[in-house]
N, C-alpha and C positions, 0 to 999 in steps of 0.2 A: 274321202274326206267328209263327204255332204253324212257319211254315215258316223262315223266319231263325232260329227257338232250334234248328231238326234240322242248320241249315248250319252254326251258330258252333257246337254241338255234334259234330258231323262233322271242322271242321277242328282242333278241341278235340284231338280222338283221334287223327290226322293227325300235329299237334305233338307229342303225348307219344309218339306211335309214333317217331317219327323223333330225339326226342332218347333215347329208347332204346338206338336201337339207335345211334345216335354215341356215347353212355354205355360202349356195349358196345366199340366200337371202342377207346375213348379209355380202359378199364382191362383189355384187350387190349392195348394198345401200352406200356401202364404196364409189365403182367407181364413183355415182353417185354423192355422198356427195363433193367427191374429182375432179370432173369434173365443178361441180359449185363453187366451191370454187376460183381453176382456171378462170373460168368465172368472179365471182366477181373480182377478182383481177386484169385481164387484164382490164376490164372499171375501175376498179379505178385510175388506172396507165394511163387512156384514158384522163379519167374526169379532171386525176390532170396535165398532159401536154398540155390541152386545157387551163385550168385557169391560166395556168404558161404562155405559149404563149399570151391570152389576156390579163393579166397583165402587160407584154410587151408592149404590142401593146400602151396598155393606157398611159405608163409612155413615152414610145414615143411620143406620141402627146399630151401629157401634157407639154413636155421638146418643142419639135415644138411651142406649143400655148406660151409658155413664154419665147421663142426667137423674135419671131413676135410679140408679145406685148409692148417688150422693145423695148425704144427707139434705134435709131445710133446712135454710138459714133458721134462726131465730128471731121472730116478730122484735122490730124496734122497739124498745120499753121493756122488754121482758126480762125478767129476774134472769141469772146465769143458773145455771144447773147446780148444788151444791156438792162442795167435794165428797170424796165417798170418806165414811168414818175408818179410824185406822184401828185395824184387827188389834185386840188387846190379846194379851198372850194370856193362856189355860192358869188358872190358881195351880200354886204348888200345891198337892197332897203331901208331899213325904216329908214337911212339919209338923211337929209333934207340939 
Protein backbone atom coordinates (compact mmCIF):
# COMPACT_ATOMS: atom_id res chain seq x y z
CA UNK A 1 0.00 0.00 0.00
CA UNK A 2 2.89 2.35 1.42
CA UNK A 3 3.99 1.65 -2.36
CA UNK A 4 0.61 2.89 -4.51
CA UNK A 5 0.46 6.27 -2.07
CA UNK A 6 4.62 7.02 -3.48
CA UNK A 7 3.01 6.20 -7.18
CA UNK A 8 -0.40 8.30 -6.94
CA UNK A 9 1.97 10.68 -5.05
CA UNK A 10 4.54 10.89 -7.87
CA UNK A 11 2.01 11.11 -10.56
CA UNK A 12 0.36 13.84 -8.24
CA UNK A 13 3.58 16.08 -8.79
CA UNK A 14 3.76 14.98 -12.54
CA UNK A 15 0.24 16.74 -13.07
CA UNK A 16 0.79 19.75 -11.20
CA UNK A 17 4.23 19.95 -12.92
CA UNK A 18 2.95 19.97 -16.26
CA UNK A 19 -0.16 22.12 -15.79
CA UNK A 20 2.43 24.42 -14.76
CA UNK A 21 4.13 24.77 -17.05
CA UNK A 22 1.01 24.75 -19.85
CA UNK A 23 -0.08 27.73 -17.20
CA UNK A 24 2.97 29.25 -18.08
CA UNK A 25 2.66 28.92 -21.75
CA UNK A 26 -0.96 29.79 -21.79
CA UNK A 27 -0.22 33.43 -19.83
CA UNK A 28 2.85 33.63 -22.19
CA UNK A 29 0.62 33.59 -25.10
CA UNK A 30 -1.97 35.99 -23.22
CA UNK A 31 0.93 38.52 -22.84
CA UNK A 32 1.62 38.09 -26.14
CA UNK A 33 -1.74 38.08 -27.52
CA UNK A 34 -2.36 41.18 -25.52
CA UNK A 35 0.75 43.16 -26.48
CA UNK A 36 -0.19 42.89 -30.15
CA UNK A 37 -3.33 43.80 -29.81
CA UNK A 38 -2.04 47.05 -28.14
CA UNK A 39 0.02 47.26 -31.09
CA UNK A 40 -2.68 47.01 -33.38
CA UNK A 41 -4.55 49.62 -31.90
CA UNK A 42 -2.04 52.25 -31.42
CA UNK A 43 -1.41 52.13 -35.64
CA UNK A 44 -4.90 52.12 -35.93
CA UNK A 45 -5.45 55.12 -33.84
CA UNK A 46 -2.08 56.24 -36.08
CA UNK A 47 -3.60 55.30 -39.47
CA UNK A 48 -6.88 57.13 -38.39
CA UNK A 49 -5.29 60.60 -37.26
CA UNK A 50 -3.23 60.62 -40.54
CA UNK A 51 -6.41 60.36 -42.84
CA UNK A 52 -8.20 62.71 -40.41
CA UNK A 53 -5.27 65.38 -40.79
CA UNK A 54 -5.24 64.81 -44.75
CA UNK A 55 -8.56 65.14 -45.08
CA UNK A 56 -8.09 68.45 -43.69
CA UNK A 57 -5.48 69.29 -45.48
CA UNK A 58 -7.73 68.56 -48.82
CA UNK A 59 -10.73 70.46 -47.71
CA UNK A 60 -8.33 73.29 -47.18
CA UNK A 61 -7.12 73.62 -50.49
CA UNK A 62 -10.21 72.70 -51.92
CA UNK A 63 -11.83 75.76 -49.90
CA UNK A 64 -8.37 77.87 -51.11
CA UNK A 65 -8.97 76.53 -54.88
CA UNK A 66 -12.62 77.87 -54.89
CA UNK A 67 -11.79 81.19 -53.38
CA UNK A 68 -9.17 81.84 -56.14
CA UNK A 69 -11.40 80.71 -58.70
CA UNK A 70 -14.20 83.05 -57.94
CA UNK A 71 -14.26 86.01 -59.36
CA UNK A 72 -13.90 89.76 -57.08
CA UNK A 73 -16.63 91.26 -56.07
CA UNK A 74 -16.88 94.59 -57.55
CA UNK A 75 -15.59 97.81 -55.59
CA UNK A 76 -18.78 99.61 -53.98
CA UNK A 77 -19.47 102.78 -56.26
CA UNK A 78 -18.29 101.31 -59.28
CA UNK A 79 -20.02 101.53 -62.65
CA UNK A 80 -21.46 97.90 -63.80
CA UNK A 81 -19.79 96.43 -66.59
CA UNK A 82 -21.58 97.35 -69.83
CA UNK A 83 -23.74 94.97 -71.87
CA UNK A 84 -22.01 93.50 -74.80
CA UNK A 85 -23.25 95.20 -78.15
CA UNK A 86 -25.72 92.99 -80.14
CA UNK A 87 -23.97 91.44 -83.44
CA UNK A 88 -25.65 93.38 -86.35
CA UNK A 89 -26.25 90.80 -89.18
CA UNK A 90 -23.63 91.06 -92.57
CA UNK A 91 -25.24 93.71 -95.45
CA UNK A 92 -27.13 91.88 -98.07
CA UNK A 93 -24.92 91.79 -101.46
CA UNK A 94 -27.37 90.12 -103.80
CA UNK A 95 -29.36 93.79 -104.13
CA UNK A 96 -29.02 95.08 -107.01
Amino acid sequence: MTKSVLIAAALALALVGCSDSNKAAADKAAADAKAAAEKAATATKEAADKAAQATKEAADKASDAMKSAMPAPAAPGAAPAPAPEPATPPADSTKK
